[in-house]
Backbone bond lengths (Angstrom), bond angles and torsions (degrees), N, CA, C in turn:
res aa  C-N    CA-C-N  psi(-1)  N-CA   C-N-CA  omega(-1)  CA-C   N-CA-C  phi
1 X - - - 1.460 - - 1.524 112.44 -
2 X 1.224 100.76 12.41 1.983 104.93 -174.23 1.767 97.66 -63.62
3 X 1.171 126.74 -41.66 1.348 123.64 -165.38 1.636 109.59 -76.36
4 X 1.379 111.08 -3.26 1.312 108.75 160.41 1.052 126.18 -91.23
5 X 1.854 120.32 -27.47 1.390 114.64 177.10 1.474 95.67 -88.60
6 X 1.414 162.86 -2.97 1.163 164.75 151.35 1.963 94.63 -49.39
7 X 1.191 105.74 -34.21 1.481 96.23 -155.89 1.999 83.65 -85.99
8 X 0.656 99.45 -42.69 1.784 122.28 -163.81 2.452 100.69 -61.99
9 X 1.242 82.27 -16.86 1.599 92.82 -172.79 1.652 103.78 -111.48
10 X 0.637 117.57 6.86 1.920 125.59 164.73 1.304 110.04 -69.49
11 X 1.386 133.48 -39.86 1.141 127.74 179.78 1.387 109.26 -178.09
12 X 1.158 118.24 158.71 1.287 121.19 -164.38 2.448 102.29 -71.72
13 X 1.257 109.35 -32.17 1.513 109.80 -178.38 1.786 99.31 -56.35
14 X 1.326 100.37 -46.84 1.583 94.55 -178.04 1.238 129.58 -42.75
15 X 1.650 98.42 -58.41 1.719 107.92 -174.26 1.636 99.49 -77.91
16 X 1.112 131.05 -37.33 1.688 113.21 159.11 1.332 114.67 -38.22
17 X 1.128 137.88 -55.59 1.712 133.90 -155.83 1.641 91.08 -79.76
18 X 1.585 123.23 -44.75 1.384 142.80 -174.47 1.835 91.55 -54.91
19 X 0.683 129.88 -72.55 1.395 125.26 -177.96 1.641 143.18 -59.49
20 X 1.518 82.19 -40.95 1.803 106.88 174.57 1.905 96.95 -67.57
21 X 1.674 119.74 -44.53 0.806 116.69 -155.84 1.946 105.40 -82.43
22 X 1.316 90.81 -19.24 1.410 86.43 -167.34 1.637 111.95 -81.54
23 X 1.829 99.79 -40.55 1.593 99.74 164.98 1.138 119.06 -45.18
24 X 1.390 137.22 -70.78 1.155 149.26 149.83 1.717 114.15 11.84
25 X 1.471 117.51 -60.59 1.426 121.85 -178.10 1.880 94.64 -72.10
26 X 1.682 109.43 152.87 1.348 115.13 163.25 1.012 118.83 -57.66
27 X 1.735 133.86 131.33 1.517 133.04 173.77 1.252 120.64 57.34
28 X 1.626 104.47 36.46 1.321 100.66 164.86 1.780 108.11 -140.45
29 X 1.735 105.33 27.79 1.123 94.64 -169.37 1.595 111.70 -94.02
30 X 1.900 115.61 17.64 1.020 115.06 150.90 1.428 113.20 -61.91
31 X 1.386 134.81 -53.87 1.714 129.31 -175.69 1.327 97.91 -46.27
32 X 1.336 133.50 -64.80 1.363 123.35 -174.56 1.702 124.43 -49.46
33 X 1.382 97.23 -26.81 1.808 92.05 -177.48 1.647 105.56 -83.86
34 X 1.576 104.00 -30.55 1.198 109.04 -175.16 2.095 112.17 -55.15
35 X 1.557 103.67 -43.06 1.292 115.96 173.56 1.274 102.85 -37.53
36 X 1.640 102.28 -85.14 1.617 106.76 -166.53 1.547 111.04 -35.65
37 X 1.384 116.46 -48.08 1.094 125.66 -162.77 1.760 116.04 -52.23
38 X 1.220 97.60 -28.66 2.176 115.57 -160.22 1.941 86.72 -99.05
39 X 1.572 130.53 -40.71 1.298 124.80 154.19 1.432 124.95 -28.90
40 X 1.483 89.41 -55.54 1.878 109.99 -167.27 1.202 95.27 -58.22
41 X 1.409 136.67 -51.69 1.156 137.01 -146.82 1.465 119.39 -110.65
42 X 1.175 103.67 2.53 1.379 119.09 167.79 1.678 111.03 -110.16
43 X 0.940 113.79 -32.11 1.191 115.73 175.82 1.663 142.02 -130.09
44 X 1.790 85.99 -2.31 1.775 98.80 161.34 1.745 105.72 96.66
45 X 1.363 108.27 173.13 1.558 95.77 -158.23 1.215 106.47 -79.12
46 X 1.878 113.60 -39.44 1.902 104.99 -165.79 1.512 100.87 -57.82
47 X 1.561 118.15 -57.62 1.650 95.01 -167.28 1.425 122.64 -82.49
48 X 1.337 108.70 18.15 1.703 110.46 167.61 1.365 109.01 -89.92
49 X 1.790 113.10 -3.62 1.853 112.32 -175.77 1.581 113.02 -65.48
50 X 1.069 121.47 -22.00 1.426 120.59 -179.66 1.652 102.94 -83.90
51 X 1.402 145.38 -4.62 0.954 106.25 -154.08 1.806 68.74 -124.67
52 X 1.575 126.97 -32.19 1.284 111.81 166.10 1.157 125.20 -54.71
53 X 1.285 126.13 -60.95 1.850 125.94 152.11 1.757 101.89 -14.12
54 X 1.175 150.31 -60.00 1.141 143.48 -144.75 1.260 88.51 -87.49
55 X 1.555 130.11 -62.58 1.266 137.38 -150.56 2.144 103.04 -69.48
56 X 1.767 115.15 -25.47 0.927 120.98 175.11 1.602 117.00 -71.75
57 X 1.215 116.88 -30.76 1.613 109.31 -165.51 1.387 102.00 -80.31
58 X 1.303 131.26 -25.28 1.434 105.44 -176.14 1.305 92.27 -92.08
59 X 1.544 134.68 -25.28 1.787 121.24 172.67 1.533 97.03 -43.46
60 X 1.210 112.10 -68.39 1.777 107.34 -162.82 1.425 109.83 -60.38
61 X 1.072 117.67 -7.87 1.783 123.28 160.45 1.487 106.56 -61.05
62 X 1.119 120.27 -51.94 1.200 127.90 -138.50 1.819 83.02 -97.74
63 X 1.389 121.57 -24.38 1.430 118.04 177.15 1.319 123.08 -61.94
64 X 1.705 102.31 -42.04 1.491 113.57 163.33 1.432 123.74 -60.18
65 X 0.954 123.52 -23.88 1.493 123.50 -177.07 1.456 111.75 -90.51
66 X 1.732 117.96 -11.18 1.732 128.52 168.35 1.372 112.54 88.03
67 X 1.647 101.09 34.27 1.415 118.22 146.79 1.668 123.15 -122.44
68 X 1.624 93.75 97.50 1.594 108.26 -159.42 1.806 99.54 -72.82
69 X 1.518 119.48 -16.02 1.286 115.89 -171.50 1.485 128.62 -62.70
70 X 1.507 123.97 -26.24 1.608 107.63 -177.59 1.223 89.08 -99.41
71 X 1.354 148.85 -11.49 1.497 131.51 160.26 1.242 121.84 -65.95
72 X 1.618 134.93 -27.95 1.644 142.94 -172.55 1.458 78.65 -85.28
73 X 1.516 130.87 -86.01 1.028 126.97 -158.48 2.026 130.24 -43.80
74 X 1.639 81.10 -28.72 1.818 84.93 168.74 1.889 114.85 -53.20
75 X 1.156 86.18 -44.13 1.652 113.20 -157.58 1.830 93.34 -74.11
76 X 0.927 122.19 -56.69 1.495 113.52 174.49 1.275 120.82 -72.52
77 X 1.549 122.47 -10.59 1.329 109.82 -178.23 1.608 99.96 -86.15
78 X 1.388 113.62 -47.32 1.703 127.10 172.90 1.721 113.95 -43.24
79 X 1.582 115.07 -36.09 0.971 134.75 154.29 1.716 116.63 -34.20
80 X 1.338 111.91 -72.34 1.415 129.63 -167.28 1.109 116.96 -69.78
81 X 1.613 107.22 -39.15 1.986 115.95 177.91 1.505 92.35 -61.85
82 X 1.411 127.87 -51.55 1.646 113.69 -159.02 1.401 100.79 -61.33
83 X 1.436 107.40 -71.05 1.671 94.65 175.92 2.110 130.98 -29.60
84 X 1.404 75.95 -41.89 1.760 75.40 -171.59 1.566 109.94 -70.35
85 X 1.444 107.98 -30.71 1.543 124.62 -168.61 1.620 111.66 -65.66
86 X 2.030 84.84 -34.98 1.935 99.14 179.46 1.835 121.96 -81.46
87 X 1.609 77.48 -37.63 1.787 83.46 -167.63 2.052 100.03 -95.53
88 X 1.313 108.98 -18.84 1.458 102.11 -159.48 1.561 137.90 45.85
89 X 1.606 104.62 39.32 1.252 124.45 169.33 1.659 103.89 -126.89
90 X 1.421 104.40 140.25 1.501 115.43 175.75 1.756 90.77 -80.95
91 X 0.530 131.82 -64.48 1.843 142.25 -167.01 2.106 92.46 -43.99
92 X 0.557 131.41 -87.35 0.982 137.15 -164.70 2.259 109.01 -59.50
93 X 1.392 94.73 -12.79 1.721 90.45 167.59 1.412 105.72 -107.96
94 X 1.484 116.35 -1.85 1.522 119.86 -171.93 2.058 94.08 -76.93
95 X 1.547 82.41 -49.41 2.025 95.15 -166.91 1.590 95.94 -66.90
96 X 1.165 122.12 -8.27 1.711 105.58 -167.39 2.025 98.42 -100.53
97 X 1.561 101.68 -29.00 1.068 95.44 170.45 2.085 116.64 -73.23
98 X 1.325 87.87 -47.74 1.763 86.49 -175.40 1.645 97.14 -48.36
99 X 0.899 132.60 -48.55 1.917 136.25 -165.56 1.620 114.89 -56.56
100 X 1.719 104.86 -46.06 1.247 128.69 164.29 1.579 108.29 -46.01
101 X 1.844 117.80 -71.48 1.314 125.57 -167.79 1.827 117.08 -64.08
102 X 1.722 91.09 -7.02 1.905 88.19 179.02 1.062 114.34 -90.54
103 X 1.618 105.63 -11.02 1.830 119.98 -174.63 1.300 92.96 -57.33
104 X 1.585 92.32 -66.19 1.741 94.04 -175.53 0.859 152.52 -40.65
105 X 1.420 102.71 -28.78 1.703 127.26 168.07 1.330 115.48 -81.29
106 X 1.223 127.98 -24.07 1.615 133.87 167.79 1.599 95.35 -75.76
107 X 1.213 125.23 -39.51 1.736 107.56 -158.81 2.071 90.65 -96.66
108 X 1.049 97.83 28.90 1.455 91.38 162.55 1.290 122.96 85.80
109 X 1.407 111.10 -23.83 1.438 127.25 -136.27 1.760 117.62 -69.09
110 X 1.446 92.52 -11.34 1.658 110.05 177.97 1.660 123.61 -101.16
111 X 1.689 87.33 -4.64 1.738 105.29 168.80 1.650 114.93 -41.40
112 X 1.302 139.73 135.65 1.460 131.83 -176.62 2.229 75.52 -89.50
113 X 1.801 83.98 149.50 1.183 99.76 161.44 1.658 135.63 -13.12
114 X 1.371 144.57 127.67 1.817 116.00 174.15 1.645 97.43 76.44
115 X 1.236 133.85 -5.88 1.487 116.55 178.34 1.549 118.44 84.66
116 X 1.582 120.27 -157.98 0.897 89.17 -170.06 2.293 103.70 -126.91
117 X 1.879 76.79 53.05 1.330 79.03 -166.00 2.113 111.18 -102.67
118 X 1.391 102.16 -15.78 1.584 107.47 164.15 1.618 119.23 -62.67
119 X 1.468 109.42 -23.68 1.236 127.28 -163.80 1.628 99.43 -75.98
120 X 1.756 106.59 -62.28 1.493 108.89 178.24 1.381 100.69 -40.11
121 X 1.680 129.71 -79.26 1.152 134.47 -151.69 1.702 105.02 -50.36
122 X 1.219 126.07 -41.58 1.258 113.13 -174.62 1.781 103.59 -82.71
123 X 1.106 141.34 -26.40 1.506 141.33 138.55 1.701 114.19 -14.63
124 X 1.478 98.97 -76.66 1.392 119.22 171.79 1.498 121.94 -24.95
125 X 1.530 95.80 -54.33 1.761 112.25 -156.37 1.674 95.04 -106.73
126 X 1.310 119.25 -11.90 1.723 122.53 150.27 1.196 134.87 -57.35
127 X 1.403 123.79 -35.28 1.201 139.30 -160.19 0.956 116.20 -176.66
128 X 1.440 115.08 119.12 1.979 124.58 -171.71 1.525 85.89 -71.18
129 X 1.727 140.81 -44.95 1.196 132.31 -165.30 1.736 105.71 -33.92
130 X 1.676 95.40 -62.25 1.564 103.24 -167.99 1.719 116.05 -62.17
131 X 1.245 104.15 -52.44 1.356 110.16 159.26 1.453 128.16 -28.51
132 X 1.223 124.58 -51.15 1.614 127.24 161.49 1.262 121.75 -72.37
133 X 1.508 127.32 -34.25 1.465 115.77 148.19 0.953 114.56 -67.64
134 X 1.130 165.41 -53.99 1.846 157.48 -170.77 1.954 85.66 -48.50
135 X 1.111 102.97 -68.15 1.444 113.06 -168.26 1.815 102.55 -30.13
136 X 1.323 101.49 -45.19 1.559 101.30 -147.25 1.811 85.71 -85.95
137 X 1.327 115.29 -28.15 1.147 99.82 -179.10 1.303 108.66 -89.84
138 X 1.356 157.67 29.96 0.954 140.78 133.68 1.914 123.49 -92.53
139 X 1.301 91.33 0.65 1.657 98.35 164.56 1.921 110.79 -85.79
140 X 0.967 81.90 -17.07 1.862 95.52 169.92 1.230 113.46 -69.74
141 X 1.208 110.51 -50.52 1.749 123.94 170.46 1.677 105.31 107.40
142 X 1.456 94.48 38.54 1.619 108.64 161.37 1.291 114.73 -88.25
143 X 1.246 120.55 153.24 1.212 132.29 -177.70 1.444 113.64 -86.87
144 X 1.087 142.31 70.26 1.376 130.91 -148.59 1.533 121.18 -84.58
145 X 1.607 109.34 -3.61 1.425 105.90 167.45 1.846 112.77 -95.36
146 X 1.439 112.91 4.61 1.526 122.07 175.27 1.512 88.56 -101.87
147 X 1.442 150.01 -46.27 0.892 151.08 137.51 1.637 124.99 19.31
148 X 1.734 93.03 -102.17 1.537 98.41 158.62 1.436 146.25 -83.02
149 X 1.875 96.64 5.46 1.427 111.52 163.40 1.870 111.96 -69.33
150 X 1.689 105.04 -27.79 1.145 94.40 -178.73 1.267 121.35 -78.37
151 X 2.080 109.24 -30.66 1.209 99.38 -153.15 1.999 98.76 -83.48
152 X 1.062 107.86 -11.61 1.672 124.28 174.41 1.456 97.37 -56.73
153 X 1.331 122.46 -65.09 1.526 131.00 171.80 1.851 116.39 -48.23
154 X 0.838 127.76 -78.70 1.319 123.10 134.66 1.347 126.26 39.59
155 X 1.627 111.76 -109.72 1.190 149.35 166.99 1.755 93.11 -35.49
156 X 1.022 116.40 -74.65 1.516 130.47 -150.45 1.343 73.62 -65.46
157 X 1.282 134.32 -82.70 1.411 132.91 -160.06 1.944 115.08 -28.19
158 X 1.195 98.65 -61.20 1.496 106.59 161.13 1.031 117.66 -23.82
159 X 1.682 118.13 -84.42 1.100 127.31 -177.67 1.562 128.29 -39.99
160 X 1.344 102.80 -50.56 1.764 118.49 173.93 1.941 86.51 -49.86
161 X 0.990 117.81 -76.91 1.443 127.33 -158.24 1.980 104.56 -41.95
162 X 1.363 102.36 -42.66 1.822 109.57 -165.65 2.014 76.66 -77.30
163 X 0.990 147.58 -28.91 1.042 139.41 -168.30 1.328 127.47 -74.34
164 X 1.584 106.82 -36.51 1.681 150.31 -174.03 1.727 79.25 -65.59
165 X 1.474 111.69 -89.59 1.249 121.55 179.95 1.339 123.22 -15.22
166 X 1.578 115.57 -69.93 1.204 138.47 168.69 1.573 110.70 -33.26
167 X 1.536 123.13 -72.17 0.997 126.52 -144.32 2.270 87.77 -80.94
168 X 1.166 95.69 -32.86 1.926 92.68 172.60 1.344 128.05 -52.12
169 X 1.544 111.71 -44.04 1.642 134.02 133.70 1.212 108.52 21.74
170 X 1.843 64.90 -87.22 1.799 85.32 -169.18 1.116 148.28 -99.15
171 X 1.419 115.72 15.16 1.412 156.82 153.73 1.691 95.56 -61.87
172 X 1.158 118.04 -82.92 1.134 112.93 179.64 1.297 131.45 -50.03
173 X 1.021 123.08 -41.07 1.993 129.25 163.34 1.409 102.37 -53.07
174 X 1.461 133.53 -55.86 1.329 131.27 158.00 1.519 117.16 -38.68
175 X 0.930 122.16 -49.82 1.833 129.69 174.33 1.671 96.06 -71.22
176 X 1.301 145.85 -56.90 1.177 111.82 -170.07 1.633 107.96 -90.32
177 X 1.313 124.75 12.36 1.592 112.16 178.00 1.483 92.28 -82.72
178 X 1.334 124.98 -59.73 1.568 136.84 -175.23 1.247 111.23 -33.65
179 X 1.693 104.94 -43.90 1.763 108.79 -160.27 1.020 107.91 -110.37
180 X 1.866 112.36 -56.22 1.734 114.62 -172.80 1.505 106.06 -137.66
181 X 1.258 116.93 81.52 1.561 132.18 -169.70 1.924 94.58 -65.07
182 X 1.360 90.23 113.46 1.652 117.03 160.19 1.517 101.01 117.34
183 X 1.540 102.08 -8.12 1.214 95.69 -168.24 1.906 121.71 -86.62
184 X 1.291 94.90 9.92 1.439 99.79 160.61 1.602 113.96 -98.75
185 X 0.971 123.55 -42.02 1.471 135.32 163.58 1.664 108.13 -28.05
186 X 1.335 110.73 -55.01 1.200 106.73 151.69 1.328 147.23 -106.35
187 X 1.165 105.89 16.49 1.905 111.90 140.75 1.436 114.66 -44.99
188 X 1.735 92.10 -72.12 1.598 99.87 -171.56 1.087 128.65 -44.59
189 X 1.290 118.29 -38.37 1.222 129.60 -167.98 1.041 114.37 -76.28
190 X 1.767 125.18 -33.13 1.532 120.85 168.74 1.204 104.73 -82.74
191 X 1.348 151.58 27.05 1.967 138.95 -167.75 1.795 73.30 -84.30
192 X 1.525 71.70 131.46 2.096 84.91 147.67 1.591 91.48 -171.02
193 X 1.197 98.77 158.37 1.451 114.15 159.23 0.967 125.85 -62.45
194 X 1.257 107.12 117.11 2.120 105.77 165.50 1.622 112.64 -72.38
195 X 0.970 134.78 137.09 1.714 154.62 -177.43 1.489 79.47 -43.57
196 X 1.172 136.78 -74.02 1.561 130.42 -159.72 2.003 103.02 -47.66
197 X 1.039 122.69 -38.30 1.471 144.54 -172.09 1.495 88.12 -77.38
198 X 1.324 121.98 -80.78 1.686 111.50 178.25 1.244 108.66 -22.34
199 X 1.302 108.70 -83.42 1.771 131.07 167.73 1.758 99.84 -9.89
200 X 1.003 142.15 -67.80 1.249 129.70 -156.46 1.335 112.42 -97.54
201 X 1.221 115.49 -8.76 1.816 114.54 168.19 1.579 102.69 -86.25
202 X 1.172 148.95 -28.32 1.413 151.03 167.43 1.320 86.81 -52.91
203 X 1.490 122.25 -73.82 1.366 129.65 166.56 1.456 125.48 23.75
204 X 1.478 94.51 -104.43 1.353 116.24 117.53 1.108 121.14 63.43
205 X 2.076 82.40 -129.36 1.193 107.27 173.32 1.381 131.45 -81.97
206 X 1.131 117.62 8.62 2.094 128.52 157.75 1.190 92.95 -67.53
207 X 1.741 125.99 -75.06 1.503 132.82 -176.58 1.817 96.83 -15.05
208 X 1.486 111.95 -82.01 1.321 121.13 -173.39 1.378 119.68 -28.64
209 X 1.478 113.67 -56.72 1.807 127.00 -166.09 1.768 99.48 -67.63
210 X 1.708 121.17 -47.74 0.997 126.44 -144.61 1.526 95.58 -103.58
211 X 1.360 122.72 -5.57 1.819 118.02 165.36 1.489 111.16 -121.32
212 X 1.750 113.73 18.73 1.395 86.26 177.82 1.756 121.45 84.23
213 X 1.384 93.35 15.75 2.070 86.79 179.62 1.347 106.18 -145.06
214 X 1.629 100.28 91.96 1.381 107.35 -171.65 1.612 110.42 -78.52
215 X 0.972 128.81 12.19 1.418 137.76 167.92 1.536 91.72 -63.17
216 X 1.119 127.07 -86.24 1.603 116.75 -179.05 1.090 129.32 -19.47
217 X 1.153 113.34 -43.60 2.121 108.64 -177.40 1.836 77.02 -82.77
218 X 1.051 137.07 -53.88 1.340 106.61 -146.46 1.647 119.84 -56.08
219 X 1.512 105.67 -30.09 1.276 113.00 -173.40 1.660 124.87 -91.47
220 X 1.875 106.39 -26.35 1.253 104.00 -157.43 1.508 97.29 -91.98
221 X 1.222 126.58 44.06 1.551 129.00 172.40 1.349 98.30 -95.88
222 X 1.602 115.97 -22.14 1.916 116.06 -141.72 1.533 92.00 -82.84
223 X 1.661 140.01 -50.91 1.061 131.67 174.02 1.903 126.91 -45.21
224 X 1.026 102.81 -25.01 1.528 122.66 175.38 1.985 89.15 -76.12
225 X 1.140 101.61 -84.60 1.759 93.18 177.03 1.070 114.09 -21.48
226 X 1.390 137.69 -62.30 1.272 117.90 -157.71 1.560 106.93 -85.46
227 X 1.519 101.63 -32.96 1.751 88.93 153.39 1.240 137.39 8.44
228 X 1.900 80.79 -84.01 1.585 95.22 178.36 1.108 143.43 -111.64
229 X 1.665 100.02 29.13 1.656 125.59 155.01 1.183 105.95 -69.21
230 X 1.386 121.95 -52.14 1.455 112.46 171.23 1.210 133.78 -88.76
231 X 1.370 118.81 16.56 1.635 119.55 146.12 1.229 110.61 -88.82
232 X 1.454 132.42 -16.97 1.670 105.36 156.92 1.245 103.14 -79.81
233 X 1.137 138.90 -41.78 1.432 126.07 173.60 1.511 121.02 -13.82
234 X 1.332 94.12 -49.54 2.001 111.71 -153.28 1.456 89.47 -97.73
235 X 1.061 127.36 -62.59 1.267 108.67 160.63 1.456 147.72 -26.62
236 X 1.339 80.77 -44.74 2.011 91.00 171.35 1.073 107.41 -86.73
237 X 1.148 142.89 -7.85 1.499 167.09 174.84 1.659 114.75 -74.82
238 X 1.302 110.28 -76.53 1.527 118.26 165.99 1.528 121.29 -49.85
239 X 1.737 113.17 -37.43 1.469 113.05 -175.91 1.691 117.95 -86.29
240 X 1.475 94.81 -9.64 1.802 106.84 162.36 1.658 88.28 88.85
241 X 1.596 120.11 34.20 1.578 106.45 -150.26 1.835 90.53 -84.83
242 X 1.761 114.12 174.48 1.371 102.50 170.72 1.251 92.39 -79.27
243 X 1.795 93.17 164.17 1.751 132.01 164.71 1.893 112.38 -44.59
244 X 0.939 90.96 -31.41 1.544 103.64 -170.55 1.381 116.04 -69.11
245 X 1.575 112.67 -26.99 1.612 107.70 161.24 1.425 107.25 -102.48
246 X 1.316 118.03 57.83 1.617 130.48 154.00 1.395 103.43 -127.34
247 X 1.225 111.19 -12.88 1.372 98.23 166.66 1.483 121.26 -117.53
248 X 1.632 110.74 10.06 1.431 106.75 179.04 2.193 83.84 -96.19
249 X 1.490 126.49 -20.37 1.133 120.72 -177.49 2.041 90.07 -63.41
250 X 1.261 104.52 -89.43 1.391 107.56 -169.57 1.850 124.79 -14.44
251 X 1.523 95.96 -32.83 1.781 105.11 -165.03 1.779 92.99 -85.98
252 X 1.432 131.83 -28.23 1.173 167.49 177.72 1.770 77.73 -51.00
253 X 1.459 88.47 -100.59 1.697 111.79 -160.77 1.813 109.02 -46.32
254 X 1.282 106.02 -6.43 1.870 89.16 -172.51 1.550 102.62 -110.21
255 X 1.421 105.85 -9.09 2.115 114.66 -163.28 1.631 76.03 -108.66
256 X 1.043 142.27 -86.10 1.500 124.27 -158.61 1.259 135.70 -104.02
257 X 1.299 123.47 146.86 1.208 136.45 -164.49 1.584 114.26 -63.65
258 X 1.604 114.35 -69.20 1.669 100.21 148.30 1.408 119.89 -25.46
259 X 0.988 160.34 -65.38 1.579 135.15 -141.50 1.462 86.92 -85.27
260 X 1.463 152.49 -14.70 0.985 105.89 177.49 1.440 118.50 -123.14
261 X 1.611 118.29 25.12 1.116 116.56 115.66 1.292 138.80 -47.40
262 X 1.385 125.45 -33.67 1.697 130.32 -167.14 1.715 78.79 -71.89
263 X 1.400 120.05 -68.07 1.725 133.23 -164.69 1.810 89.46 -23.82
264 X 1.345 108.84 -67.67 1.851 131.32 -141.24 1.818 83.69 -69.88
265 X 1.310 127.19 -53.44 1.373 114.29 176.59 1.525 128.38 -83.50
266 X 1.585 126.23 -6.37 1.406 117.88 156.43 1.302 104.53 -79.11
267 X 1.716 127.24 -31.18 1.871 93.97 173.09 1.315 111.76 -85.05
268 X 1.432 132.23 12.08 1.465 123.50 172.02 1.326 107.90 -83.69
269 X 1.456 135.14 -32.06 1.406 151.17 -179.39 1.856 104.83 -76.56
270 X 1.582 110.88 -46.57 1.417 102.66 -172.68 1.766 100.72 -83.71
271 X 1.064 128.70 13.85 1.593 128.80 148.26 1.241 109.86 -35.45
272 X 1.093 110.85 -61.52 1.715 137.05 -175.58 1.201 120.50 -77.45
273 X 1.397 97.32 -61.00 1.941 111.73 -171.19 1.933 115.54 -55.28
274 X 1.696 85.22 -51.28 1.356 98.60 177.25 1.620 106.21 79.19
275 X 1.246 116.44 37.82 1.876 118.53 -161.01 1.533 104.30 -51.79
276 X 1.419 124.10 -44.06 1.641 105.21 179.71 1.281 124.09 -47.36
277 X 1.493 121.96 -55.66 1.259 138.58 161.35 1.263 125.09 -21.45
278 X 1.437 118.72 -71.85 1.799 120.81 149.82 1.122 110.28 -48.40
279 X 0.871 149.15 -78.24 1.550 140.79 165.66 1.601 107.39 0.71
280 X 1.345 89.03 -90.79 1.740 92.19 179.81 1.489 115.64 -35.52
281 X 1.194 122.21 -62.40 1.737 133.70 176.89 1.615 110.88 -27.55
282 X 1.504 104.26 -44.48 1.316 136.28 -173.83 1.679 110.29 -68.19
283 X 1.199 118.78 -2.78 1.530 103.67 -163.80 1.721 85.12 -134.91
């Protein structure tokens, strides 16, 4: 896709029409965030405002119609390039985005239309299964339409966020093929958390448990994930290993729940350890 952000970097009218037009189509308003996003970061936020402005009006189109996703996701990916563009740490635009995407999920903003009380009833009248758990949990004295308003909020929140990520990716692989080819290859491969960065996602998630805002634990795990996507990365990278166990990791990491626990605790350990590093020393 390099010959699109080549096309998209000619001038700023291009990647406006390139973005506005692409949000605009269904399921493609990752290309559009991705645009703004490779602008932002090539060229900083004021003169990336024209091409986010473009890439926003058909998001907020698409908001009115009660698809809040290429509008949240514009906004966090534009989010993440400034940080990354300012600070030049992935770790520190990962935590500003997860912090950003819990706002959202506390201010509701991923609620489907009416709340999240049409949802129970058609739940309800779907499946006696669900129906007797809702049931049983409201003899508990759960609230079960704050319940599945959250976990509805939640989910979506996630997703916007693994998307945010995603579409920054690839903004950036576009920014270093254009500018400094390989030189994302090895970005990725060094992201790790600094202990101070650990330090504030634990943070965090106490904040969350101890005020009541479970949006925090839900999200601030995701910067640790990608963590330690890219310590197998660098790993498989440094050991010269084949391609082929990046994709027996990936098929690994999306079918079971273990592997990405193992992922979430080797980058909590290489905080410290620093495993590429020995690695390297090692060869």
């Amino acid at each position: 896709m390099l010959p699109v952000a080549r096309l998209m970097m000619r001038g700023t009218p291009q990647a406006a029409v390139g973005a506005a037009v692409s949000t605009l189509v269904p399921w493609l308003f990752w290309l559009g965030a991705a645009i703004a996003a490779l602008v932002t970061l090539r060229r900083g936020l004021a003169p990336a405002l024209p091409v986010i402005i473009a890439a926003a009006l058909p998001a907020g189109w698409w908001w009115t119609q009660g698809d809040v996703i290429p509008l949240s996701s514009l906004l966090l990916v534009v989010l993440m390039a400034v940080v990354l563009r300012a600070r030049l740490r992935w770790g520190e635009a990962l935590i500003i985005g997860a912090l950003a995407g819990a706002v959202m999920i506390q201010l509701g903003i991923f609620l489907p239309p009416g709340g999240a009380g049409p949802l129970l009833e058609q739940l309800r009248q779907g499946s006696p299964e669900v129906a007797a758990m809702l049931k049983e949990f409201s003899r508990q004295g759960m609230d079960t339409e704050r319940l599945a308003g959250l976990m509805v909020s939640g989910v979506t929140g996630l997703v916007v966020l693994l998307a945010g990520v995603a579409c920054l990716a690839l903004a950036r692989s576009w920014q270093a093929g254009l500018y400094n080819p390989g030189g994302f290859r090895e970005e990725f491969h060094a992201l790790r958390l600094a202990p101070r960065e650990l330090a504030l996602l634990v943070l965090l998630g106490v904040v969350g448990v101890l005020f009541g805002l479970p949006a925090l634990g839900m999200l601030a795990w995701i910067p640790l994930l990608v963590a330690g996507i890219a310590l197998v990365h660098g790993v498989i990278g440094v050991k010269g290993m084949n391609g082929l166990w990046l994709v027996a990791f990936y098929v690994l990491l999306i079918t079971t729940w273990p592997m990405i626990l193992i992922v979430l605790l080797a980058a909590l350990i290489d905080s410290f350890a620093d495993f590429r590093a020995r690695l390297g020393r090692s060869d």
